[in-house]
C-alpha positions in Angstrom: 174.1 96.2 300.6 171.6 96.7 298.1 167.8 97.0 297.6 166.0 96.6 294.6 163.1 99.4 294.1 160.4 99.2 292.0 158.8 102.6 290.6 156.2 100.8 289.2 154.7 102.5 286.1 150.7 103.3 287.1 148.6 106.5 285.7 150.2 108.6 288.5 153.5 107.2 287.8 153.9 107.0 284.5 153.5 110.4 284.1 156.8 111.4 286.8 158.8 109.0 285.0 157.8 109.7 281.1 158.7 113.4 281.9 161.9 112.5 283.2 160.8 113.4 287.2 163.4 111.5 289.3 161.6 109.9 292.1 163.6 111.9 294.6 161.8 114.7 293.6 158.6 113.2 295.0 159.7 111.3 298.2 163.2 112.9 298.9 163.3 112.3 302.7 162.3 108.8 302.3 164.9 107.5 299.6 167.6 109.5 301.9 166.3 107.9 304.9 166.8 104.6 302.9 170.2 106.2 301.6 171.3 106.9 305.2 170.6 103.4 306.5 173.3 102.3 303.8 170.9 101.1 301.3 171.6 101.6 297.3 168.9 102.1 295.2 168.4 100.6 292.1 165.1 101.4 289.9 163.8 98.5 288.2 162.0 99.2 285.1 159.0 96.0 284.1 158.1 97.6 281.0 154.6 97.1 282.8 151.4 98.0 280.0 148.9 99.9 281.6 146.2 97.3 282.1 148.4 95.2 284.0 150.2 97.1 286.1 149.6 95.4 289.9 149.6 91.9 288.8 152.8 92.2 287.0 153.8 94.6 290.6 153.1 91.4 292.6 154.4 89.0 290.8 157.8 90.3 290.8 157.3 91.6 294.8 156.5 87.6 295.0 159.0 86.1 293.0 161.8 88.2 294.4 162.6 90.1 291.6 162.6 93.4 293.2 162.4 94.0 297.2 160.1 96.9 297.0 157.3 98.7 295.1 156.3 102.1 295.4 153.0 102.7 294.8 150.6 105.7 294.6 148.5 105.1 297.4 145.0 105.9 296.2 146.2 103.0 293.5 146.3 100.5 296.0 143.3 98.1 297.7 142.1 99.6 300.8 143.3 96.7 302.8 146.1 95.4 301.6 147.7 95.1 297.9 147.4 91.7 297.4 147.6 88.2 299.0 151.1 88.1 300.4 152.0 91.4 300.3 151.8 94.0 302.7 152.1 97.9 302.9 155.3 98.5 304.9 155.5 102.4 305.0 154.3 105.4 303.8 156.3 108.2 302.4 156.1 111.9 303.3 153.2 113.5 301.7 152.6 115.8 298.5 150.5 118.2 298.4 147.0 116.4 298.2 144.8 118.6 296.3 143.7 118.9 292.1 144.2 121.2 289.9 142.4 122.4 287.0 145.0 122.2 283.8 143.5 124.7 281.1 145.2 125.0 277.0 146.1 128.9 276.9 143.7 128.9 273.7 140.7 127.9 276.2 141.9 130.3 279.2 139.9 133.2 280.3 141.3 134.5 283.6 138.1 136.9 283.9 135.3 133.5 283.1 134.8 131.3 286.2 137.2 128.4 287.4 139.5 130.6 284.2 137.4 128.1 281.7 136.1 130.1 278.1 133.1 128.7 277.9 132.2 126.0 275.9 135.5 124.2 277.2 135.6 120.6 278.2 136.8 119.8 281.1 138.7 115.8 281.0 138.6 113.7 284.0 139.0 110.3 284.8 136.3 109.6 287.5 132.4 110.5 287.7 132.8 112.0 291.3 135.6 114.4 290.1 133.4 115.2 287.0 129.9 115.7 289.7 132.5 117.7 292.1 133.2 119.9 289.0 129.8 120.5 288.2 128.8 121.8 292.5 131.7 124.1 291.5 130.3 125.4 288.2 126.7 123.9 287.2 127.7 124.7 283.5 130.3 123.3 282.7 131.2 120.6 280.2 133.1 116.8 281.4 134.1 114.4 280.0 135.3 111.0 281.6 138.2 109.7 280.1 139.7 106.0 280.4 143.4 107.7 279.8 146.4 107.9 281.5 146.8 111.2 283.6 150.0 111.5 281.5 148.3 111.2 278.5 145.7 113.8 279.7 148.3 116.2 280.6 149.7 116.2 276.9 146.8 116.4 275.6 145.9 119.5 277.2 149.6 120.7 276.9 149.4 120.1 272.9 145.5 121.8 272.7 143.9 118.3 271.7 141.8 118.2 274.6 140.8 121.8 276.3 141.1 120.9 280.2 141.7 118.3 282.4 142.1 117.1 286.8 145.0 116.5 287.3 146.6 115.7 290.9 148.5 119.2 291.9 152.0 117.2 293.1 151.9 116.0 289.0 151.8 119.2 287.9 154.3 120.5 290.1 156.9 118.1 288.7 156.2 118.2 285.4 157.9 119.6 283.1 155.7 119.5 280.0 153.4 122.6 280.5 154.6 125.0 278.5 151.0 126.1 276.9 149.0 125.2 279.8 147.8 127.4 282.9 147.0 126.2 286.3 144.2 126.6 288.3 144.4 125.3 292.1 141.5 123.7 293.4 140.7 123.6 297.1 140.3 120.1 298.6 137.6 121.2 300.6 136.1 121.9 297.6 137.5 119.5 294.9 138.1 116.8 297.5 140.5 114.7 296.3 141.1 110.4 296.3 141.9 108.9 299.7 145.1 108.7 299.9 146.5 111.0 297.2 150.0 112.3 297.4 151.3 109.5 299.6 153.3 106.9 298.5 153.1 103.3 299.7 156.1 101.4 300.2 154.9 97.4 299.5 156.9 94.3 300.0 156.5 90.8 300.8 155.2 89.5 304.6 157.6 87.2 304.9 160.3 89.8 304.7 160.6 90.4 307.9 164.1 92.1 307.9 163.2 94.3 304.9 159.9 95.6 306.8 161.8 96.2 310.1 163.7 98.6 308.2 161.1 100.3 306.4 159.3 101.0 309.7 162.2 103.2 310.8 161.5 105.3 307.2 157.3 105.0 308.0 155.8 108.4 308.2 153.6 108.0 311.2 152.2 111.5 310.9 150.9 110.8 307.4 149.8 107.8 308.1 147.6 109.0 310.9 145.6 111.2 308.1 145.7 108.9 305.5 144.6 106.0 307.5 141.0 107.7 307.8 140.7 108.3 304.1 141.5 104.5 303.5 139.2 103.7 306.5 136.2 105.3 304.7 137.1 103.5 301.4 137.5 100.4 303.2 134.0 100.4 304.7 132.3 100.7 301.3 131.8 97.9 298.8 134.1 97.6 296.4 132.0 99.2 293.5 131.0 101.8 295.4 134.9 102.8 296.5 135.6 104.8 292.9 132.5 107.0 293.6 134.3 107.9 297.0 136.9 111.2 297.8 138.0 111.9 301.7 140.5 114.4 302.8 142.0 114.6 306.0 144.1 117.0 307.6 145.6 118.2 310.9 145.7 121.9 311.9 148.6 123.7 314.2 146.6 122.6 317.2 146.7 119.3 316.5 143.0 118.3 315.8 142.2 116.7 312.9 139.5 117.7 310.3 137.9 115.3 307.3 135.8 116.1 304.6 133.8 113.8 301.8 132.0 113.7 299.1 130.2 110.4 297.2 128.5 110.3 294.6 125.3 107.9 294.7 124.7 106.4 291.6 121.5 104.9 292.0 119.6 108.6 292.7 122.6 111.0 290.9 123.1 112.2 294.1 126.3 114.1 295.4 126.8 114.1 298.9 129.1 115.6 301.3 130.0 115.4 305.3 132.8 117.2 307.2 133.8 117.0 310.4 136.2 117.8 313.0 137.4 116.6 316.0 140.5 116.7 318.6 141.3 112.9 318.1 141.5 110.3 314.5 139.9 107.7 316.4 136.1 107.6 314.9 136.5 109.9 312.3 136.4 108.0 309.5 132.8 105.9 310.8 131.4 109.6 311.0 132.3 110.9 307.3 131.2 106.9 306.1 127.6 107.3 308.1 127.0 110.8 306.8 127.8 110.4 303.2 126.7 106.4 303.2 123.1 105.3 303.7 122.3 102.1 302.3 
């Protein structure tokens, strides 16, 4: 038996699969999971453009072409993906947090965040550009409409001097060579909801396919991730870009969540944390602290 599996080729995607990262490098326990149940894999390539990358997903979810996409999570609606569709499982999770990629020629391992000054720092949302600046008030951003993989070969090549990237990217890429790393806390960079979890989408109706992929669905993930969506959820919709929550859950098993929104309207960056033994409420007490409209 066979299942169809669509990588589908978004900004955090595209990246993995132009440098030649085999999706079992980023989700090995859930393809073997798959592989174990006596599934073959197949990867289905859409030659999907970047501007249309979920409608052409959806289309082929809905019209049967492939059984399943797998989707960065912080890519995806907070609800659901679309009309029809439905978020089956979630994969294991990578690590969540940023990094700061740096060209050698603009490294300085003595200046702060390793930046020579006058470097520009690339990234593709305001709230990650505003985080950047809490971290170091002087330095220099730039909010680019690129893909992550374009960024990372940019700063790899010494076009651009710096640029956030998600730390799992880095990890798996290969293309680096004249770059240095700099690891960014999520408490302090806090990250997209979501990020380093994969979503594993496929149609309602398929009720066989999604009884299977419950018995792959990482219920520990989902119970961290579920908060960072829950905050995203409860904004408006042109308010959820302006939005990063991170949730974790210590040895002892209580769980801990920390965000950060940027307020247009005043230029305001905000931030909450808090920590409590249970999930349930969590994400209603980072949404009132950082939300007040």
């Amino acid at each position: 038996m066979a299942v169809q599996i669509l990588f589908s080729l978004n900004k955090i995607l595209n990246i993995v699969t132009d440098q030649g990262v085999l999706l079992t490098k980023l989700i090995p326990n859930s393809l073997d999971d798959l592989v174990n149940l006596g599934y073959e894999i197949v990867i289905v390539d859409l030659e999907i453009v970047e501007n249309d990358i979920h409608q052409t997903t959806f289309t082929a979810l809905k019209t049967g072409r492939v059984d399943i996409a797998i989707l960065h999570l912080p890519e995806l609606n907070a609800v659901n993906p679309s009309n029809d569709l439905i978020i089956a499982a979630l994969s294991e999770r990578n690590n969540a947090q940023d990094c700061l990629v740096i060209n050698e020629n603009f490294y300085d391992p003595q200046a702060e965040l390793r930046l020579k000054a006058g470097a520009v720092v690339h990234v593709v949302t305001n709230i990650q550009a505003e985080q950047l600046k809490k971290l170091s008030p002087s330095i220099q951003t730039s909010v680019s409409k690129s893909t992550l993989e374009s960024l990372t070969d940019s700063v790899n090549s010494g076009e651009i001097h710096a640029a956030i990237i998600p730390k799992f990217m880095i990890d798996f890429s290969e293309n680096r060579d004249n770059s240095k790393i700099v690891n960014l806390h999520p408490k302090e960079m806090i990250p997209a909801p979501g990020q380093g979890t994969f979503a594993f989408v496929t149609h309602k109706e398929n009720i066989t396919l999604r009884k299977t992929l419950k018995t792959i669905h990482q219920k520990d993930v989902a119970e961290i991730s579920n908060v960072e969506r829950k905050v995203r959820q409860m904004l408006p919709s042109n308010d959820q870009q302006n939005l990063a929550v991170h949730c974790y859950k210590d040895v002892s098993g209580n769980f801990h969540a920390v965000g950060s929104y940027l307020d247009q309207e005043t230029s305001t960056l905000k931030f909450a944390i808090h920590s409590q033994s249970t999930s349930e409420g969590l994400s209603e007490k980072i949404f009132h602290s950082l939300y007040h409209k």
